[in-house]
ZAMINU-489935 format. One record per residue (C-alpha): residue number from 1; residue in one letter; x, y, z. Coordinates in Angstrom, 2 decimals. Example, Ala and Ser with C-alpha at 12.3 -4.5 7.8 and 13.67 -1.06 7.14 Angstrom:
% residues 2
PT    nr   rest        c1        c2        c3
PT     1      A     12.30     -4.50      7.80
PT     2      S     13.67     -1.06      7.14
% end
This chain:
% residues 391
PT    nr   rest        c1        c2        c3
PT     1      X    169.56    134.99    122.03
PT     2      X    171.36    133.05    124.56
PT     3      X    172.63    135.97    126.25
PT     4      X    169.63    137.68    126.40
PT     5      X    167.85    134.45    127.79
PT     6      X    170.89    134.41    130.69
PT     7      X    170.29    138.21    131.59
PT     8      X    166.52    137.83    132.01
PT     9      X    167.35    134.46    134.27
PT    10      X    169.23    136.11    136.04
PT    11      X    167.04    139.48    136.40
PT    12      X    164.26    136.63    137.52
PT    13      X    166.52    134.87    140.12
PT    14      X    167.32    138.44    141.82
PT    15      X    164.20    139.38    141.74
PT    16      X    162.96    136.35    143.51
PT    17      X    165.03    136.12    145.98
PT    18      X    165.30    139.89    146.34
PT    19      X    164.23    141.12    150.34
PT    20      X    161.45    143.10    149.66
PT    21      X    160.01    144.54    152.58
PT    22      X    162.46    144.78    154.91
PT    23      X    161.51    144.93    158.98
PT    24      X    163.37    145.53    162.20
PT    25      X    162.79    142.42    164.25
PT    26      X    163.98    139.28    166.17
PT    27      X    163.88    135.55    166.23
PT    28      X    163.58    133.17    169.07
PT    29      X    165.98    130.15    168.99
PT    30      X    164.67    126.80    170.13
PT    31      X    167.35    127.33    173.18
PT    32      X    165.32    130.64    174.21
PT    33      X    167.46    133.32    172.90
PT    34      X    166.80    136.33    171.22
PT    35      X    168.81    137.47    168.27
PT    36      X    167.93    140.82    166.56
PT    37      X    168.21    141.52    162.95
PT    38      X    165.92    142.11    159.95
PT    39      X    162.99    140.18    158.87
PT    40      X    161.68    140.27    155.52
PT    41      X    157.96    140.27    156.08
PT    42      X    156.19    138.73    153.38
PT    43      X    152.31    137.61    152.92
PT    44      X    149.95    136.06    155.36
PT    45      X    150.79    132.78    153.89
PT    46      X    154.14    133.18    153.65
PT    47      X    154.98    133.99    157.04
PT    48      X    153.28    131.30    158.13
PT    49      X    156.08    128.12    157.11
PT    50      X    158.76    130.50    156.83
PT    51      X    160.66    133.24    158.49
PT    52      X    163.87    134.91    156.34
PT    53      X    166.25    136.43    158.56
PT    54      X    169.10    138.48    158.51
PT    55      X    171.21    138.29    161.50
PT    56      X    172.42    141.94    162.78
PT    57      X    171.19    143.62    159.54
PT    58      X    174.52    142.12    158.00
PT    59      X    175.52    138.96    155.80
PT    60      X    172.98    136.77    154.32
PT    61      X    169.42    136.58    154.55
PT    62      X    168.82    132.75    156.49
PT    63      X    165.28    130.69    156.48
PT    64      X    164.15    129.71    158.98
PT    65      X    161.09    127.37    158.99
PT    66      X    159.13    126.34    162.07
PT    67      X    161.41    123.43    163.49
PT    68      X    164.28    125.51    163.40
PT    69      X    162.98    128.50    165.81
PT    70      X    160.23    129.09    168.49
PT    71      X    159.25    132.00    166.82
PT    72      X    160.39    135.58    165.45
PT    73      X    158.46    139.40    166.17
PT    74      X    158.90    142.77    164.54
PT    75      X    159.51    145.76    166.82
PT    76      X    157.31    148.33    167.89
PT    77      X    154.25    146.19    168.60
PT    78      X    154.91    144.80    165.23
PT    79      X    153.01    140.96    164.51
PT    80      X    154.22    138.37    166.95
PT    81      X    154.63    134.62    164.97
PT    82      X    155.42    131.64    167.19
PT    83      X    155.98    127.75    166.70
PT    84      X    152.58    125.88    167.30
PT    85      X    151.39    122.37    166.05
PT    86      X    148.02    122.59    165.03
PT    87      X    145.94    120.21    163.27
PT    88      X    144.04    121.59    159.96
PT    89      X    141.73    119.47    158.15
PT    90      X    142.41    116.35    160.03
PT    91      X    146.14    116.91    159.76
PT    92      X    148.85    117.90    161.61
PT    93      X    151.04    121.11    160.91
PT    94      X    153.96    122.47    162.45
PT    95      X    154.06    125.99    161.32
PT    96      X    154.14    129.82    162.53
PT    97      X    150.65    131.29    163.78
PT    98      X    150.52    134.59    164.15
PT    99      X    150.17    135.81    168.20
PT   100      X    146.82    137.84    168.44
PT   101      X    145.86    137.85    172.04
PT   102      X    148.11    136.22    175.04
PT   103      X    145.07    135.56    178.35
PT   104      X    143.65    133.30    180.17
PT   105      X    142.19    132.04    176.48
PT   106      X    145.26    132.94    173.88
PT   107      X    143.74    133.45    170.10
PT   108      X    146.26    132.60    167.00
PT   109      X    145.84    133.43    163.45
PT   110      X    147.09    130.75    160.74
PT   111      X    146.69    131.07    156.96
PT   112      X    146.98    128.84    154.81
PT   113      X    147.33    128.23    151.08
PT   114      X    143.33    129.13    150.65
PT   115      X    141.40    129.62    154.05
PT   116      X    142.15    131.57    156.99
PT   117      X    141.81    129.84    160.42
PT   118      X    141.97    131.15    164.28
PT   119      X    143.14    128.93    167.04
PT   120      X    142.11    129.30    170.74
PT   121      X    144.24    127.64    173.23
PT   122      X    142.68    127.70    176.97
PT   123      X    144.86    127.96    180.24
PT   124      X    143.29    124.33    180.72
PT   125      X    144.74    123.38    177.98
PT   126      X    141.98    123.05    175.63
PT   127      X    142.10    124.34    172.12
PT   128      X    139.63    124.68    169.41
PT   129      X    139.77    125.75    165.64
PT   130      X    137.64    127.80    163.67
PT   131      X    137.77    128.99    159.74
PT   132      X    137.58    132.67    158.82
PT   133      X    133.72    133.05    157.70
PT   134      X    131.38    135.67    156.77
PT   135      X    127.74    134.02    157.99
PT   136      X    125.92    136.10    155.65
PT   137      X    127.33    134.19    152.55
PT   138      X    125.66    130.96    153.89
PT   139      X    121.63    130.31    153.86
PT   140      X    120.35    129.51    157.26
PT   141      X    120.76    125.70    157.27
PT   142      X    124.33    125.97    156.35
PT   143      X    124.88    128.53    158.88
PT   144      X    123.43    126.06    161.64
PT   145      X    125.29    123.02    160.75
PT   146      X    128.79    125.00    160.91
PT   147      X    128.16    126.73    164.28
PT   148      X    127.36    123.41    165.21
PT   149      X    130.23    121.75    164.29
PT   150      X    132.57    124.65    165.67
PT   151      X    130.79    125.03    168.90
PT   152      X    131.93    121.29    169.97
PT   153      X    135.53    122.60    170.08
PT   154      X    134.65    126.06    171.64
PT   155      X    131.98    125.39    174.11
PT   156      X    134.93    123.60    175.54
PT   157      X    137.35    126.48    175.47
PT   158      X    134.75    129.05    176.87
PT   159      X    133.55    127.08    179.63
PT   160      X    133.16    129.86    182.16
PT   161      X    130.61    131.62    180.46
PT   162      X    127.15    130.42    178.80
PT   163      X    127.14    134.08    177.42
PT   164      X    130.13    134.14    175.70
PT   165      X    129.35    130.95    173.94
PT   166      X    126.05    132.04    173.25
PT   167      X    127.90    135.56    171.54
PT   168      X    130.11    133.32    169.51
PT   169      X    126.80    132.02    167.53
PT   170      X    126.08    135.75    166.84
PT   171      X    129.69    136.56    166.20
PT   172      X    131.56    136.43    162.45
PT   173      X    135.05    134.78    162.60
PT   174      X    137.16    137.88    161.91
PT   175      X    139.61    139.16    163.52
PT   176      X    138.68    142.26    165.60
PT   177      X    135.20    140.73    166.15
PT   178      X    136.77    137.57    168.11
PT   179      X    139.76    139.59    169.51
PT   180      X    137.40    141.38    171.31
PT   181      X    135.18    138.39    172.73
PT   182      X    137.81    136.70    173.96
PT   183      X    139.85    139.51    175.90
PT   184      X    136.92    140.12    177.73
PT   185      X    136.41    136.59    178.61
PT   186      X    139.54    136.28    179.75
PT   187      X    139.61    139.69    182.00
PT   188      X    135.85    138.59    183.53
PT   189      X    136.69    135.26    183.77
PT   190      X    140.57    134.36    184.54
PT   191      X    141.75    137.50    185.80
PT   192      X    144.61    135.23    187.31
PT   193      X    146.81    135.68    184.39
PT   194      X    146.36    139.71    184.87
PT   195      X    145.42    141.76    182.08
PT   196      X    145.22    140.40    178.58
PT   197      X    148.37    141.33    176.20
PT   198      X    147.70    142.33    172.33
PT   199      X    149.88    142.04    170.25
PT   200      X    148.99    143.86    167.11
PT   201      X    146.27    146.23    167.62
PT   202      X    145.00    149.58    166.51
PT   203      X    145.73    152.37    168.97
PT   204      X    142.36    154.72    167.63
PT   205      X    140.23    151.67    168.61
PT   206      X    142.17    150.87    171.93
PT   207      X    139.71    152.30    175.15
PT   208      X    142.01    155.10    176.19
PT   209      X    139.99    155.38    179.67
PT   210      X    138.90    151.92    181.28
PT   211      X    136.78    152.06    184.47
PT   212      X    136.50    149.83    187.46
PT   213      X    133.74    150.21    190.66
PT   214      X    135.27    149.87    194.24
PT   215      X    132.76    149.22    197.01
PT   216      X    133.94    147.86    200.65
PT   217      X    134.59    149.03    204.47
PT   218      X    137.01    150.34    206.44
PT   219      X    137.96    150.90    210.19
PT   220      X    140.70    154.07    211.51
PT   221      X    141.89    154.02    214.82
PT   222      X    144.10    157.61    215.81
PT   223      X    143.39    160.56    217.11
PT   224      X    141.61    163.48    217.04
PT   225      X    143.15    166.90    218.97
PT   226      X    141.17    170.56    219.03
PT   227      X    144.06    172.29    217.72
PT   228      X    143.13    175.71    219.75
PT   229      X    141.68    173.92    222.99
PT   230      X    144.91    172.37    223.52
PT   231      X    146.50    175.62    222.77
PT   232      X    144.22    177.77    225.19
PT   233      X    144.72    175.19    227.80
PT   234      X    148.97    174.26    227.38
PT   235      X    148.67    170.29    227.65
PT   236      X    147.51    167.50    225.64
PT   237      X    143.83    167.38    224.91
PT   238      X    144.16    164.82    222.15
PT   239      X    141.16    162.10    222.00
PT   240      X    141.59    158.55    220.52
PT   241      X    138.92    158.42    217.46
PT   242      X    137.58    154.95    215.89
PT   243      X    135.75    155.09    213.21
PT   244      X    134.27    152.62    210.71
PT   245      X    133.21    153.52    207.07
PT   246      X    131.77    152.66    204.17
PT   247      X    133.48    153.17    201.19
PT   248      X    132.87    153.65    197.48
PT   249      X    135.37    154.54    194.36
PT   250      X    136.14    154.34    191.33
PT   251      X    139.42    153.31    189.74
PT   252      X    140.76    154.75    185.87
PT   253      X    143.11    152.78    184.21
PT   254      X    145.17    154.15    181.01
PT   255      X    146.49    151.07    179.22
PT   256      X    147.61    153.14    176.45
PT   257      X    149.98    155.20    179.04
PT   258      X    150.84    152.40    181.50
PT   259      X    149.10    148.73    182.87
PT   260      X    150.34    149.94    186.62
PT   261      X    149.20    153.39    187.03
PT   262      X    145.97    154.16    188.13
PT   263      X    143.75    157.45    189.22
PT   264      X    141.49    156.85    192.19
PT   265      X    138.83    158.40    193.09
PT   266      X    137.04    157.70    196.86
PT   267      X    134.20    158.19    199.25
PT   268      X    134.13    157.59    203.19
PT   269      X    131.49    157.82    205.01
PT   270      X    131.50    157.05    208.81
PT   271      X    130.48    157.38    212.24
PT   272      X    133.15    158.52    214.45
PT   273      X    133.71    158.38    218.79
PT   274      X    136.81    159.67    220.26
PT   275      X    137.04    159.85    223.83
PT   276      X    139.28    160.55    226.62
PT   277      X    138.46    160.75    230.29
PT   278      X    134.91    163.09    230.27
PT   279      X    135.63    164.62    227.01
PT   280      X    133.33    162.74    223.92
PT   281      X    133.05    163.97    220.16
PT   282      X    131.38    162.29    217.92
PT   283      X    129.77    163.07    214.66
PT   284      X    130.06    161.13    211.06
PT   285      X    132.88    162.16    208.79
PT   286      X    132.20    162.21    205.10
PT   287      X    135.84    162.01    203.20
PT   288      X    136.15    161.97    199.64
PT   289      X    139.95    161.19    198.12
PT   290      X    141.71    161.60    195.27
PT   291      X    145.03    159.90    194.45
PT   292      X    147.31    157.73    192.30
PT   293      X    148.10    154.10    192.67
PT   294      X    150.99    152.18    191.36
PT   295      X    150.37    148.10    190.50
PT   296      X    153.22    145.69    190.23
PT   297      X    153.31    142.34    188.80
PT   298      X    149.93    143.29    186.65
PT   299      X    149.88    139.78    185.04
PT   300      X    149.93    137.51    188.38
PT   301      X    147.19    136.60    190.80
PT   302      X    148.27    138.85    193.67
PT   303      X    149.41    142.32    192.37
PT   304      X    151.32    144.37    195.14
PT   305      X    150.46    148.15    195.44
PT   306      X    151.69    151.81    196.91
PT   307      X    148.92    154.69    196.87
PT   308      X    148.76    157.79    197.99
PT   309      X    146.21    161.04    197.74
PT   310      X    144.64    164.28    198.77
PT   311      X    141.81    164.10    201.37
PT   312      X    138.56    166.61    201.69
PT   313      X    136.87    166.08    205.32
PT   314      X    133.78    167.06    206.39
PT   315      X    132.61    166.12    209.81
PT   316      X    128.81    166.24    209.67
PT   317      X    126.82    166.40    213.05
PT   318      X    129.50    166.71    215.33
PT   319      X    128.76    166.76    219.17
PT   320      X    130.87    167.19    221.97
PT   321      X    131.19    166.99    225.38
PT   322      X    133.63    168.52    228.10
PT   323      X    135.09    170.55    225.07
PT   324      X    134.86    173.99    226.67
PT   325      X    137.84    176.28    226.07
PT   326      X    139.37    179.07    228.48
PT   327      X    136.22    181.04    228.48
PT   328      X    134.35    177.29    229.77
PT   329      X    132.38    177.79    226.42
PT   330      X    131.76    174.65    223.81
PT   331      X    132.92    175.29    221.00
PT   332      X    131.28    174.84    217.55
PT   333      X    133.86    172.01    215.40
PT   334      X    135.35    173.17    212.08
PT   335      X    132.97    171.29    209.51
PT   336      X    135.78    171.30    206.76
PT   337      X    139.33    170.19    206.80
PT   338      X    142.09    168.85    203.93
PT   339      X    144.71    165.73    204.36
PT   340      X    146.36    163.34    202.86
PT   341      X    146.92    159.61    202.99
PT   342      X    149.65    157.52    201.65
PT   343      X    149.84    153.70    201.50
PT   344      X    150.42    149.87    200.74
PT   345      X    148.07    147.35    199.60
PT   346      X    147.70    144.15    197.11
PT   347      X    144.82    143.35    194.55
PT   348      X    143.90    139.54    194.80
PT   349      X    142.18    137.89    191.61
PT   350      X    139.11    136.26    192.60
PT   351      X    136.96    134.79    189.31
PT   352      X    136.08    137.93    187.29
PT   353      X    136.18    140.25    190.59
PT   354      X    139.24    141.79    192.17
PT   355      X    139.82    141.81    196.32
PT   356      X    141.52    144.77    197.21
PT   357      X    143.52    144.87    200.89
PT   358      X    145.52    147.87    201.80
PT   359      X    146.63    149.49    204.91
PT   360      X    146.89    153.80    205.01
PT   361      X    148.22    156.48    207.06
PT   362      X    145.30    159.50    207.22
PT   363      X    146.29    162.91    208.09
PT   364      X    144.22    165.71    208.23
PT   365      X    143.78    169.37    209.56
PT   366      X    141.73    172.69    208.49
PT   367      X    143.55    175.43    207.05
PT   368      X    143.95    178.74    208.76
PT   369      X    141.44    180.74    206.27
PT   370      X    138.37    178.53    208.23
PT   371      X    139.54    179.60    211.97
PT   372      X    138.08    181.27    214.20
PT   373      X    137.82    181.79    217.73
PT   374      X    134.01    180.35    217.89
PT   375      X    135.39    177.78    215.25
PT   376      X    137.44    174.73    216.51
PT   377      X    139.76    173.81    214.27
PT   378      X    140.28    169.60    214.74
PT   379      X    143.87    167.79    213.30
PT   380      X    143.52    163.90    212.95
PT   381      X    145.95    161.37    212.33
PT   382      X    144.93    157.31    212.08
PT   383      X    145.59    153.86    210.44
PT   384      X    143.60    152.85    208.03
PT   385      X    142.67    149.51    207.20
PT   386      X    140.47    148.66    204.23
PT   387      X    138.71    145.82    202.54
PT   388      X    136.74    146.01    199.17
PT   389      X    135.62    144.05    195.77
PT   390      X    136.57    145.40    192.67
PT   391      X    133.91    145.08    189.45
% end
């Protein structure tokens, strides 16, 4: 009997502290290093006093409990658990909470022994702590007197925006719901900390396409030469163009592929003069663009840029004066032409709206399959400064 009673204590004891669900991961030490190893990820309410670590994937399993490390993460966008002090009914706790959403508002997820709570922790510094709820399991009175009570804390947190606060009475405390409410208050409304980094989330429901509107002005100084003018006549007949423009775009963003690369899409339109001694053209060039652009340092206010693109020209109503060729005939401008434009540039946070600088190089010319003797055939070249609000 004894024996029996020994094997089935020990059988117990193995079992217990058996690693059951084994994960590649890391811890954080309190001096800021990272040490990988293996993590045994356990429950919700487990993980949230107590991290059991394995150093290296060799040796003994170590725990590690919420004084002893900042924090610990699986890999491969695995949950993200970090040292906070929080205080739960009227108490404080030092434990793990689990890293949902790093922004200008960063939301936590702590459970507990019997409730589930998220914690919202401002770049102000202002927190605020709400309990997981379904509203529909409380009459309307009920309902009322808990918004209430949480709204104190969060009205505070979401300062920026009547709207969002005004959402969070309509909104139930799950996870994906409040995710979502607060990464867009943070991109609208502190867009100084860049974009918004989650750290567990499901790839099917992540946008795959996200969209921003460009609207501003722009100004190119250069020049303009009739390529067969100048050829007819053996000397330079190039003209020095200004031209200011409207513009319009719209950037596409892939934040499943990369935060820094972005397709761009662009419309000029203008009114152009270039002169030189008795010789005028004028006439109001329509470009449309189409390009890449490369962001650096996403996550701060001022984000550094290099762009570049393919240009379609059109130069609608174009007059000129003094333009005759050999024959002492004017001839009719080449409406259509292709370029490109390369470039360098910085995105400045401002609020919930973007300020985008950059300065180009625009080069442009029509292809041979246009030409024709009655057909002049212009090349351009300019700088390109531009100005513009992002939405």
């Amino acid at each position: 009997m004894r024996t029996k009673l020994s094997i089935l204590f020990c059988t117990l004891f193995a079992f217990t502290h058996a690693q059951v669900n084994p994960k590649q991961g890391y811890i954080i030490t309190n001096e800021n290093d990272t040490v990988m190893g293996v993590i045994d990820y356990r429950s919700d309410r487990r993980n949230v006093s107590e991290c059991i670590f394995q150093k290296e994937g060799k040796g003994e399993y170590v725990s590690y409990h919420p004084s002893d490390i900042k924090g610990y993460r699986l890999l491969d966008n695995g949950a993200f658990y970090v040292t906070k002090r929080v205080n739960i009914a009227n108490k404080e706790q030092l434990l793990f909470a689990e890293y949902l959403l790093k922004g200008g508002v960063n939301l936590y997820y702590i459970s507990d022994k019997v409730t589930n709570y998220y914690y919202f922790e401002s770049d102000e510094g202002k927190t605020g702590l709400v309990q997981e709820r379904n509203f529909l399991d409380y009459n309307t009175k009920e309902r009322w007197e808990i918004r209430q009570q949480d709204m104190n804390e969060l009205a505070q947190v979401f300062h920026k925006s009547s709207e969002t606060v005004e959402q969070l009475w309509k909104t139930d405390y799950n996870r994906e719901d409040l995710t979502s409410l607060t990464r867009k208050y943070s991109e609208e409304y502190c867009t100084e900390h860049g974009d918004c980094v989650q750290f567990v989330y499901d790839e099917k429901k992540t946008a795959s396409i996200k969209l921003r509107f460009y609207a501003g002005i722009s100004m190119k100084a250069g020049s303009i030469t009739p390529k067969y003018i100048q050829l007819q006549r053996n000397h330079d007949f190039s003209l020095s163009a200004f031209s200011p423009n409207v513009s319009v775009g719209l950037d596409l963003l892939f934040p499943r592929i990369s935060k820094h690369l972005i397709a761009q899409i662009g419309l000029d339109l203008g009114y152009i003069k270039a002169t030189k001694d008795s010789r005028q053209l004028t006439g109001c060039p329509l470009q449309t663009q189409w390009g890449l652009a490369y962001l650096f340092n996403t996550e701060k206010k001022v984000s550094p840029l290099i762009r570049g693109g393919i240009t379609f020209n059109h130069l609608l109503g174009a007059s000129g004066k003094g333009m005759e060729g050999v024959s002492g005939d004017n001839k009719k401008f080449q409406d259509m032409d292709f370029g490109f434009y390369v470039g360098a540039g910085a995105d400045i946070a401002l609020g919930k709206h973007t300020l985008r600088l950059s300065i180009n190089y625009d080069y442009s010319s029509s292809i041979g399959l246009f030409n024709a003797m009655d057909n002049e055939s212009l090349k351009t070249s300019a700088i390109d400064i531009r100005a513009g609000i992002l939405f």
